[in-house]
VOGU-3710 file (C-alpha; in Angstrom, 3 decimals, decimal comma):
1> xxxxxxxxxx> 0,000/0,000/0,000  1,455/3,192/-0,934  2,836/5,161/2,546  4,639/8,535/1,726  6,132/8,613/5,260  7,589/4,884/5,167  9,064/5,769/1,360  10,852/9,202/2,561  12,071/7,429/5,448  13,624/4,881/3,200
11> xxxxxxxxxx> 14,705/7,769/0,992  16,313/9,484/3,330  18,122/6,306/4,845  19,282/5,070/1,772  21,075/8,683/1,569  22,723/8,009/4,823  24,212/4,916/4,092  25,596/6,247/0,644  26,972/9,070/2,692  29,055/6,826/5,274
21> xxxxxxxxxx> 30,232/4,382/2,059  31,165/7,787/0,278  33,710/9,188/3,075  35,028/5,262/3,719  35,672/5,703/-0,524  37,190/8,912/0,490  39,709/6,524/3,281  40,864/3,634/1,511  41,114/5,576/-1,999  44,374/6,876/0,058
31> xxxxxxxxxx> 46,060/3,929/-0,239  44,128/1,748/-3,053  43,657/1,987/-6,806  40,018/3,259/-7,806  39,709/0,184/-9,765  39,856/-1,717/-6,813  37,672/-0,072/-4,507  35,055/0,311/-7,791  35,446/-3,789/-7,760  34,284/-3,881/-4,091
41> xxxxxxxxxx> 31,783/-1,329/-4,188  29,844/-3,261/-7,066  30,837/-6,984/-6,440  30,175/-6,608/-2,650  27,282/-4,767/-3,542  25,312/-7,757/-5,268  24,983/-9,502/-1,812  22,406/-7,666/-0,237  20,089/-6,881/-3,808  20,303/-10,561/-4,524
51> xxxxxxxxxx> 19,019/-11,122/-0,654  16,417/-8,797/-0,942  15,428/-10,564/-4,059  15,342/-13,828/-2,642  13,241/-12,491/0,352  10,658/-11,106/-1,823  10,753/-14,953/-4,211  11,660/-12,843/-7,479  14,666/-15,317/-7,981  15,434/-15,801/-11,053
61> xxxxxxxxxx> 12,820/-14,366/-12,502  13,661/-11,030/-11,898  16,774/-11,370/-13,508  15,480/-12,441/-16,995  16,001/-10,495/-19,954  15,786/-9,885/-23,610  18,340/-6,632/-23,350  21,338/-7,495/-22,124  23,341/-4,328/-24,855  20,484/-1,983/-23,164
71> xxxxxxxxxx> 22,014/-3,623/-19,539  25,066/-3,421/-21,104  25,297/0,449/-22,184  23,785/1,476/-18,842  26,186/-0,386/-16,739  29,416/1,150/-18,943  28,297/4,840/-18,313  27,342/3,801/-14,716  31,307/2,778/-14,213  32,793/5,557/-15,772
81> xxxxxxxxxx> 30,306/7,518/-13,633  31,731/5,682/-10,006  35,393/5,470/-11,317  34,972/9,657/-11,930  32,943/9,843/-8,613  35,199/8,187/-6,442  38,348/9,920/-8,072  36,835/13,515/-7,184  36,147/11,962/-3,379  40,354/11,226/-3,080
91> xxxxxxxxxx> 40,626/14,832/-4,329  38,039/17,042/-2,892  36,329/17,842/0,304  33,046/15,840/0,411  30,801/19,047/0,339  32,241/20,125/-2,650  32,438/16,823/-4,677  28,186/16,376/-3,684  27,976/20,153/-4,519  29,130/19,162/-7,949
101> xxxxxxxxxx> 27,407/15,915/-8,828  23,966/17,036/-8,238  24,243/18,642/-11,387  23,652/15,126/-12,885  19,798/15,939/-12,866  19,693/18,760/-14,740  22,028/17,106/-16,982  19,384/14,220/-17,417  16,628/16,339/-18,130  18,847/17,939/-20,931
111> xxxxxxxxxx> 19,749/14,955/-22,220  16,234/13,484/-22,091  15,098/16,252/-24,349  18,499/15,755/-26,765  18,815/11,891/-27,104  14,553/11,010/-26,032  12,834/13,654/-28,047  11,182/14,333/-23,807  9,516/18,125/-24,563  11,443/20,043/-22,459
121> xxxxxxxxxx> 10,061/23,575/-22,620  11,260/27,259/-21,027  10,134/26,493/-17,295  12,927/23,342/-16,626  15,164/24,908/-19,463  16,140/28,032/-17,439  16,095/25,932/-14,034  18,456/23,983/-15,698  20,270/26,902/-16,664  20,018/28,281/-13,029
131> xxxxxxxxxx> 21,695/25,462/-11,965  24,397/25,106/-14,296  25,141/28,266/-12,326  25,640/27,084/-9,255  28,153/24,406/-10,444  30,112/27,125/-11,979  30,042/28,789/-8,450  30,939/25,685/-6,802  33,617/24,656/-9,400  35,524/28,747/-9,572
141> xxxxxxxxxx> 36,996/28,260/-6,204  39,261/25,024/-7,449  40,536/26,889/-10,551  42,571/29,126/-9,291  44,500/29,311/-13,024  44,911/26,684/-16,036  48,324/27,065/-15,989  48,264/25,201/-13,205  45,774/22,617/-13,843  47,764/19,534/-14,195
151> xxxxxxxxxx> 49,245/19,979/-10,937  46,128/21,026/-8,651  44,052/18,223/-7,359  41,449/20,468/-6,428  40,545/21,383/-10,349  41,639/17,698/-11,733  39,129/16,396/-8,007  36,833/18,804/-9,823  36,453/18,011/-13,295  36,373/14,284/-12,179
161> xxxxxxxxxx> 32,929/15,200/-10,444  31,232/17,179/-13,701  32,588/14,359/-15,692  31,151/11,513/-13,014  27,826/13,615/-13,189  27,674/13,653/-17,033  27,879/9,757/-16,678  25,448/9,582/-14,580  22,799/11,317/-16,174  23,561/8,987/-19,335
171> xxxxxxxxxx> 23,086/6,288/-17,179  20,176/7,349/-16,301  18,833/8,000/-19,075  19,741/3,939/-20,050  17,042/3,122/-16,954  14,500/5,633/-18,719  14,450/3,397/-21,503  14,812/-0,046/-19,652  12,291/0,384/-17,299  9,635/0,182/-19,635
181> xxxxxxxxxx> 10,242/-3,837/-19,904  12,928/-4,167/-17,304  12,697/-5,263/-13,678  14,039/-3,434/-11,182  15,828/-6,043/-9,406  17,221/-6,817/-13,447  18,663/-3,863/-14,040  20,784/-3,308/-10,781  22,156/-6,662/-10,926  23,594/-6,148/-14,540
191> xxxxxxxxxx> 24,311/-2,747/-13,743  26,625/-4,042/-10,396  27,795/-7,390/-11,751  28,900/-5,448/-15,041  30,401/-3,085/-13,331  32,413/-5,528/-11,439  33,524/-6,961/-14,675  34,965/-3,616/-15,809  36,611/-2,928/-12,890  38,869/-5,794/-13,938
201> xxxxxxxxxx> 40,214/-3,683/-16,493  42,273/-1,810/-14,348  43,979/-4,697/-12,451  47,048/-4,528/-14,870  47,479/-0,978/-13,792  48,741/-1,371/-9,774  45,885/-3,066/-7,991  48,013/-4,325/-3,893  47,259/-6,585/-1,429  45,206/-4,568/0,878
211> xxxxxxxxxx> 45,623/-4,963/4,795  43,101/-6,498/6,998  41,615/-3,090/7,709  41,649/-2,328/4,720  39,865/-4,914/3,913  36,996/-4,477/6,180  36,652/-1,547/4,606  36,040/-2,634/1,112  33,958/-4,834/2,588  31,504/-2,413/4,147
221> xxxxxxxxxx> 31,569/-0,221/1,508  30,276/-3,115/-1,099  27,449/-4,159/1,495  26,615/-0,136/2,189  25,925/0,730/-1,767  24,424/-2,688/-1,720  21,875/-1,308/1,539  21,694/2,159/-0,104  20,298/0,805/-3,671  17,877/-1,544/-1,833
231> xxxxxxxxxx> 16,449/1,439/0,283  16,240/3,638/-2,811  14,032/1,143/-4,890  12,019/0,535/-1,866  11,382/3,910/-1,045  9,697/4,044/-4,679  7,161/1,514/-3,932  5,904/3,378/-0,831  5,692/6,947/-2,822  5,504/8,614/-5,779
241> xxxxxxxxxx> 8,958/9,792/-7,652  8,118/13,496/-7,565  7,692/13,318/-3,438  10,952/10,858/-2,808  13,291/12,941/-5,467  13,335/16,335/-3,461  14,697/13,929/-0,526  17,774/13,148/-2,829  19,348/16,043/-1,558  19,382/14,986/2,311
251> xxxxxxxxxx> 22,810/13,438/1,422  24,449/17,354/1,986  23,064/17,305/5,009  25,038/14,107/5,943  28,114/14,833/4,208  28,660/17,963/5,809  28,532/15,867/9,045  30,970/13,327/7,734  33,198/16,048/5,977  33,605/18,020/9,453
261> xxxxxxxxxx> 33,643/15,288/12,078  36,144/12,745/10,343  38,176/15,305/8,139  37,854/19,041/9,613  36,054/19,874/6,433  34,044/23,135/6,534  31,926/23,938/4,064  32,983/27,735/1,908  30,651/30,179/1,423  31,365/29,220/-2,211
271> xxxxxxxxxx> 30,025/25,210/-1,451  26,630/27,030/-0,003  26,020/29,520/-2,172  26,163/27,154/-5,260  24,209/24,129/-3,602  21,570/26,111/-2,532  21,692/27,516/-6,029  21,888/23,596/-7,281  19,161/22,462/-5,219  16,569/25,155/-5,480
281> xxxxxxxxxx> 16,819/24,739/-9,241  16,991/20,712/-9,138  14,060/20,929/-6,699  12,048/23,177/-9,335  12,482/20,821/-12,271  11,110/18,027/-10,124  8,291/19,817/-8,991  7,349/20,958/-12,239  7,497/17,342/-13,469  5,085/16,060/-10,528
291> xxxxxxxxxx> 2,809/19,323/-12,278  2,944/18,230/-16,186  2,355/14,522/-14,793  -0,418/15,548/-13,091  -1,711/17,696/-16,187  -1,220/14,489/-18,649  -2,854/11,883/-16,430  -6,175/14,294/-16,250  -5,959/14,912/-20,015  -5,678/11,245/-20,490
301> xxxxxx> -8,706/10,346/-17,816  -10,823/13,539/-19,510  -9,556/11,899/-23,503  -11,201/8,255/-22,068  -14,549/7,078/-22,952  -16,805/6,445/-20,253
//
């Protein structure tokens, strides 16, 4: 039975435990390859969505498909995405590098007009443009010159989170167009046991032995996405999208926490400005899509023969 509160709840919660796995990135990325810790995240991962499977008896028929390039396509951009994502955690406070990537929405509903034919008119289009803003706010205090690009973490941490963004919303745009025949369950298996495949790629390139701490780590960071992506597709069987999206945005509220209690990170006035710039405008667009929805299902009821 649909229950906004018990979806937000599981909203919310599935932003805290993406939060914790994000600054544990942020620890062992010190000290292990990205490839590596990508590995974990989406091998690891698989344990608890294939539990959560088996609990609700969709095994294997929730895995069955007739689109494994569609799978395929999705899961590619979704690595590039978390190879880009967790590169900008090593590299920037974790504020700034969530400031950043919440400009993958906007970026979807661009794209979603560009590559779907989606009719995006002037409302979203200059709340997309709004928020494009408050990246550029976010991203001016890590490029202090291009002459010294190469050699600043801060810009290369920060071009790492636009580009894991970008990916992102081509991802997601991939799950627009599986969902329609797609299960759920389907398409975050491929996406994690794909992505584990990838990840393989870079094990030429310096993968180590990790310690035993080390390895707990990994460990909890693989079962935390796994927890986080089970509480986000939950939370969408309790509630509409348009009232669990807004909720996305909780994470800052958690990674501020994080940032300041584990690694003295304060926010700038730069980071605030530009999120609340980010959010407003990403808040906006999803409104205004709960408003055209709205519009189309009565013109569809009024359009239907008694």
């Amino acid at each position: 039975m649909p229950n906004p509160l018990i979806g937000v709840a599981m909203k919310v919660a599935s932003t805290a435990f993406f939060a914790v796995m994000m600054a544990l990135v942020k620890i062992v990325s010190e000290r292990l390859p990205l490839g590596e810790v990508v590995f974990a995240r989406s091998f690891l991962g698989l344990i608890p969505v294939l539990v959560w499977l088996w609990y609700l008896r969709q095994l294997p028929a929730a895995l069955k498909t007739k689109r494994l390039g569609g799978h395929f396509m999705r899961a590619f951009a979704g690595t590039i995405s978390m190879f880009f994502w967790f590169g900008s955690l090593a590299r920037l406070p974790l504020p700034d590098a969530t400031a950043i990537n919440y400009a993958a929405p906007l970026l979807t509903t661009a794209l979603a007009a560009l590559l779907l034919g989606e009719v995006v008119r002037a409302y979203r289009w200059s709340a997309v443009t709004v928020g494009f803003m408050g990246v550029l706010v976010v991203l001016s205090q890590h490029f202090s010159g291009l002459d010294h690009f190469a050699s600043n973490e801060g810009s290369v941490g920060a071009m790492m989170a636009l580009g894991s963004a970008t990916f992102a919303a081509l991802a997601m745009i991939s799950i627009r167009r599986l969902s329609g025949t797609e299960h759920s369950g389907a398409i975050v298996f491929y996406f994690m046991t794909s992505a584990s495949l990838l990840s393989l790629v870079s094990l030429p390139f310096g993968w180590v032995v990790p310690s035993m701490s080390d390895m707990g780590l990994l460990a909890v960071i693989g079962l935390l996405g796994g927890f986080g992506q089970v509480f986000l597709t939950l939370s969408y069987r309790y509630a509409e999208a348009s009232v669990i999206a807004p909720f996305d945005y909780a994470s800052m509220i958690w990674v501020i926490l994080l940032g300041f209690f584990i690694f003295g990170e304060v926010p700038t006035s730069a980071v605030i400005i530009g999120s609340v710039i980010v959010v407003g405008a990403g808040v906006f667009v999803i409104l205004r899509e709960r408003q055209l929805g709205i519009q189309r299902a009565r013109a569809r009821k009024a359009s239907t023969p008694l």
